[in-house]
N, C-alpha and C positions, 0 to 999 in steps of 0.2 A: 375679163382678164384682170380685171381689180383684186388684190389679194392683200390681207393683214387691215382691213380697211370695216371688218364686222364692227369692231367695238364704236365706230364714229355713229354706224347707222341711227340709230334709233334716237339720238339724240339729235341729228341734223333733220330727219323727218320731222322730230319735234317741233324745232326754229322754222322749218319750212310749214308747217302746220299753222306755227303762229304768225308770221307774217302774210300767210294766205288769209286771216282772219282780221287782217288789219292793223297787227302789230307792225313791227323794226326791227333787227337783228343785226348785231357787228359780231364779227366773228376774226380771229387771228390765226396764224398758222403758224407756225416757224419751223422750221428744219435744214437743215444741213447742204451742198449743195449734191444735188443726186437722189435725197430722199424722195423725192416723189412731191413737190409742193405743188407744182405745175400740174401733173396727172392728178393730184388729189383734189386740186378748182375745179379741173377739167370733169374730174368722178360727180362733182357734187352739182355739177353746171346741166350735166345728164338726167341727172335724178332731179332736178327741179323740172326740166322740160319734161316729163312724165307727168308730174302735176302738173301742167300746163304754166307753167312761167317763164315769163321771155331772161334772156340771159345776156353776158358782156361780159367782155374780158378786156381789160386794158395792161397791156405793157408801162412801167413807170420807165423814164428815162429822162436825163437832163436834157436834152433835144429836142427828141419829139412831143411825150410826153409829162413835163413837171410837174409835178403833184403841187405847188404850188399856182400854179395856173389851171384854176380848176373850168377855165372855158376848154380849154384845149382838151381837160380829162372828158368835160361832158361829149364834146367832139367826137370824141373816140371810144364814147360808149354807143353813139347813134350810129358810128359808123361800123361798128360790130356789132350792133343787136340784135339778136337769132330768137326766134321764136319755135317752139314744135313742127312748125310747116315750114320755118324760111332758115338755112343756115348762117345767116349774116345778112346785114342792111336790110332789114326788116322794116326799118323807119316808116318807109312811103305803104307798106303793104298794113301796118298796126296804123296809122292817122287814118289811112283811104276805108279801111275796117270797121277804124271807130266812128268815121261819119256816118255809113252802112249801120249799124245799130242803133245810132240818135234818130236815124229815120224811119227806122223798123219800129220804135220805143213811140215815135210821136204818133205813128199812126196806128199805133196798136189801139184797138178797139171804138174805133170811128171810120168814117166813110166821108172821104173829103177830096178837094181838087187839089190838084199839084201844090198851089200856091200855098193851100192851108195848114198842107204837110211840113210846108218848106216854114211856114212863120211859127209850126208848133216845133220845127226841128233848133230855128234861133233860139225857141225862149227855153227849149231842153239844153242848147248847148250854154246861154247865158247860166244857168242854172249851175250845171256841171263845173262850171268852169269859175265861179265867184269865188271859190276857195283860194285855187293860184292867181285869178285876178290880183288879186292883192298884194302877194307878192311879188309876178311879173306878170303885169299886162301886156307885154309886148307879148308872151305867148299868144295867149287868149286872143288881143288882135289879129296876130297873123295867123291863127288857125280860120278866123272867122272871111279873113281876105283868101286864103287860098280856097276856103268851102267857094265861094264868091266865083272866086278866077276860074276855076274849075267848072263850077255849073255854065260859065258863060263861054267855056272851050279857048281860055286861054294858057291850053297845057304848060308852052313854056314859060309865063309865066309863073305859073303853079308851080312847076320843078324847083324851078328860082327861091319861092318862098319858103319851098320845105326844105330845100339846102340850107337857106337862113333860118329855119327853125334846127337844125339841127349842127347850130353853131359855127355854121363854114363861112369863110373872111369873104371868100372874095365874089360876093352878089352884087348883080349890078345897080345902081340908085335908082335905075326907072321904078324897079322890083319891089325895091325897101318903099319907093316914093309912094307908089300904087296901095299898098297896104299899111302905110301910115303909121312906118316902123321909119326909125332915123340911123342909127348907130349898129356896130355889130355887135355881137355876145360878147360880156366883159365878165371878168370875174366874179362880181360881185352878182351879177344875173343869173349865173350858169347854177347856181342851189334851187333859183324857182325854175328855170327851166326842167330843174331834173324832175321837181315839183310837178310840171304839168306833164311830164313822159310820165308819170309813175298814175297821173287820173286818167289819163287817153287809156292805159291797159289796165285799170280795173273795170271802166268803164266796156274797156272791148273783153270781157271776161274773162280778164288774162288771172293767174294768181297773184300775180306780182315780178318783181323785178331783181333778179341775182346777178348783181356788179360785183368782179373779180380786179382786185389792184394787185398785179403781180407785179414780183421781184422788187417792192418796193424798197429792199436793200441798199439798191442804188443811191437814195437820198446820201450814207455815206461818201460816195466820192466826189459828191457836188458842192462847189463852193459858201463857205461856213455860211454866209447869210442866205443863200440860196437854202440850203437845209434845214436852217432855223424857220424859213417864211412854209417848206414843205411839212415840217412836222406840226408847225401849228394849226395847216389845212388840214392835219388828218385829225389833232386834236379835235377842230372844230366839226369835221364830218361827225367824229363819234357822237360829240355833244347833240349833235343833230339831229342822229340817229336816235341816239338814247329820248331825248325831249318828246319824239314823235311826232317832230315835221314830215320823214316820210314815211307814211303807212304803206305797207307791200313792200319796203325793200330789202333785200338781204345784202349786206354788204361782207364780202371775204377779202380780207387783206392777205399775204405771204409776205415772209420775210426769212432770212438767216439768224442763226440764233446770237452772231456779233450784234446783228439793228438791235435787235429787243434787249441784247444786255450792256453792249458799247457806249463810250463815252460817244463818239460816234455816230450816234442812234438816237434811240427812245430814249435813251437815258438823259441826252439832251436838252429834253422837255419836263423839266420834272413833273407836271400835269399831263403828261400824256402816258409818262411813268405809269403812273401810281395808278389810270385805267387800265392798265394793261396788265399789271402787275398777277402774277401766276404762279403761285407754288409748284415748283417741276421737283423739289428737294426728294421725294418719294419714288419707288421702282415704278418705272414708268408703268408696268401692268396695270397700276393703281392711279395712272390718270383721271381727273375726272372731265370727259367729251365733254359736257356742258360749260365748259370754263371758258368767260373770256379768250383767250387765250389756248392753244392743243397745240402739243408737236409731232410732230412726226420720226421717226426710228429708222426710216430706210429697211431696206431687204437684210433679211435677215437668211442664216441658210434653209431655215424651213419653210421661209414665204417665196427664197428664188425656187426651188423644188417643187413645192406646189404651182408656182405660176410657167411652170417648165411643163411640168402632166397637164396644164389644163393646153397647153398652144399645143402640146402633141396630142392630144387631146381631137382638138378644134381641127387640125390636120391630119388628122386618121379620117374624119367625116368627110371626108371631099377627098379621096383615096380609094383605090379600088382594093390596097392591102392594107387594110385597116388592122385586118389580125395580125399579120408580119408587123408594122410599127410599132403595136402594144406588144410583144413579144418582148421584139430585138432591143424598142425603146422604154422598156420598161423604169418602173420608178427606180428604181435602185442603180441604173445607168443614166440619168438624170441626175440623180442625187451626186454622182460622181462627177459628173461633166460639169456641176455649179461649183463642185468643192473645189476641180481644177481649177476652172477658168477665176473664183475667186482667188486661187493663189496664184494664177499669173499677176493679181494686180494688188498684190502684198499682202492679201487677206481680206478686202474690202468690198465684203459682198453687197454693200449698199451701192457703191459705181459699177456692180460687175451689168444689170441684167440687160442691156443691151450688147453689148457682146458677145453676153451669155445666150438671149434670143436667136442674134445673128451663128455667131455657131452651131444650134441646137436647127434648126430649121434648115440654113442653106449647105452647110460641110456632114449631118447628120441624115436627117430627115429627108431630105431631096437623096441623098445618094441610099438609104435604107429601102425608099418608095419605086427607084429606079434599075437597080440592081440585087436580082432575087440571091446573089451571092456574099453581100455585103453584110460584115459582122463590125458595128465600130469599135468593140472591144479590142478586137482584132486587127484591123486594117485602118485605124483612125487615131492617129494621138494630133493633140490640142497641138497649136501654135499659134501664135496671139502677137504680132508686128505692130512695133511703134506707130505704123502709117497707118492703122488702119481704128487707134485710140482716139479718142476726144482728149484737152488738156487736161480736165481733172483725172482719167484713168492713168492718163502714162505717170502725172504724181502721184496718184497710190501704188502703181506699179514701181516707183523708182523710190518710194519709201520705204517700202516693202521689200525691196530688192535692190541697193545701189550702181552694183552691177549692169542692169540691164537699162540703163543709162546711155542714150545714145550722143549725146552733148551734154557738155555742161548748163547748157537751157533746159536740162531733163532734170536736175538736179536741185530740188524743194531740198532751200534754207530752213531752219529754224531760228528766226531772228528775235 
């Protein structure tokens, strides 16, 4: 159902290409709110699980979670990490995995007892593992304790230490005691952590690792020094990223096109500026997808139109009147029902298409599919109730139309 999204491909296959081969990739977005930034992580979060790479998505928020508390962001990449076979909290299923192939790897091509498997499986994992050793051993310990805890069937202990491996406060000391770890994930650890998730899934033949920081907008409404400590965390991710500390990872930021040009913002930083920094001065047709930095354009009327034929489309195929739909609902009453419903909300067909969806399916399509007398040219006009908007539609609706204004909370200042 992805549409107006051809001209990214070939260039995100590219970055996906080369971070399968051992590079790093930042990547920015920006657009509007309604463009589609969200659907457009979510687009590209799909297409990397095709190649086989595991995926995250992290919400920023000053509560849950700050961008500048980068313990808490790794948190909440382990606690959303989806793999092609696992939709979420994948953690315990990619480490139980990766130990499965260090044991597969030692005894490849020898004939030996238990024991000998197990002592060639250590000196595979010492091996593996010397890299982020060095940046945090406390990984590498507690991977090496819960192998340990595990072989000797002390599951909940085990659980225990992969919660502490994956950044969570509250494990209990016996846990930490046992495996020769002191303290919990602090900031300043949470980059080699990410370090040793990013060699657990090359090692378990993942491609690599596609981390989403959405709506990272938010860093505006949090207080000055809190914003200033978050944008320099992202400063420093890039740098990070760029240096080629981690190999496999794809990292996508979103934001509104205020962060990226606001005092506010990026603008804040003036070194996180001047990386970011992206000629948009030209007809966006002529973007170039390889850029630091891409935006997005939101629905336009030709892309709500085609994403209109392709869901009736999709809903004819599961239909016993598949001919009647495409008849009745053909393109050209499509075409109509996007133009209307964008002028119920002042002309703003980039907020229309969920509304658009909703009425094209359940007031159209359900009563087209149900009744062999139903003509909507005919027996169907649009009507589109404040109650039934999100707040950014009923504001382009009441910019668009003052009139249909139900309160003066309906009524977008321009201050």
């Amino acid at each position: 159902m992805a549409v107006g999204l051809d001209k990214f491909t070939t260039a995100i296959d590219d970055e996906l290409q080369t971070v399968r081969d051992g590079g790093s990739q930042f990547k920015a977005v920006r657009g509007e709110y309604g463009s589609g930034k969200t659907f457009f992580a979510r687009w590209l979060t799909e297409r990397a699980k095709q190649a086989n790479f595991a995926t995250a998505e992290v919400q920023i928020s000053d509560t849950e979670t700050p961008l500048h508390k980068l313990e808490k962001v790794y948190r909440r990449i382990i606690e959303s990490l989806a793999t092609p076979g696992v939709s979420s909290g994948a953690f315990s299923d990619v480490v139980n995995g990766w130990f499965y192939v260090l044991e597969q790897d030692a005894a490849q091509g020898v004939i030996a007892d238990r024991h000998t498997i197990q002592r060639r499986t250590n000196e595979l994992l010492e091996s593996r593992l010397a890299g982020v050793s060095k940046e945090a051993p406390a990984f590498a310990m507690a991977l090496r304790a819960y192998r340990d805890m595990v072989a000797r069937g002390r599951h909940a202990d085990a659980d225990g230490l992969l919660a502490w491996l994956g950044g969570q406060p509250n494990v209990s000391a016996a846990v930490k005691r046992a495996a020769g770890v002191k303290s919990n994930l602090d900031h300043f650890g949470a980059l080699g952590f990410l370090q040793g998730l990013l060699t657990v899934l090359r090692d378990s033949d993942y491609s690599g690792l596609v981390l989403v920081l959405d709506e990272v907008e938010t860093l505006q409404r949090m207080r000055s020094d809190v914003r200033e400590k978050s944008l320099n965390a992202l400063r420093q991710l890039m740098d990070e990223v760029d240096s080629g500390r981690f190999p496999g990872l794809y990292l996508l930021m979103t934001g509104t096109p205020a962060f990226y040009d606001g005092q506010q913002g990026v603008q804040r930083l003036a070194p996180l500026a001047q990386r970011l920094q992206t000629d948009f001065s030209t007809d966006a047709r002529f973007d170039n997808p390889r850029a630091t930095q891409i935006r997005l354009s939101g629905f336009t009327q030709s892309t709500l139109v085609e994403l209109g034929s392709r869901i009736r489309d999709i809903y004819a195929q599961g239909s016993q009147n598949s001919d009647r739909l495409h008849a009745v609902v053909d393109d050209a009453y499509v075409a109509a029902l996007a133009a209307a419903v964008g002028g119920e909300l002042g002309g703003k067909t980039g907020v229309a298409p969920r509304i658009f969806l909703k009425k094209l399916v359940s007031d159209v399509l359900d009563r087209v599919d149900q009744f062999p007398d139903f003509d909507p040219r005919r027996d169907y006009q649009l009507t589109v109730s404040s109650t039934e908007l999100t707040a950014q539609e009923i504001e382009a609706r009441s910019r668009g139309d003052r009139r249909a204004a139900t309160s003066v909370d309906d009524v977008a200042l321009d201050l």
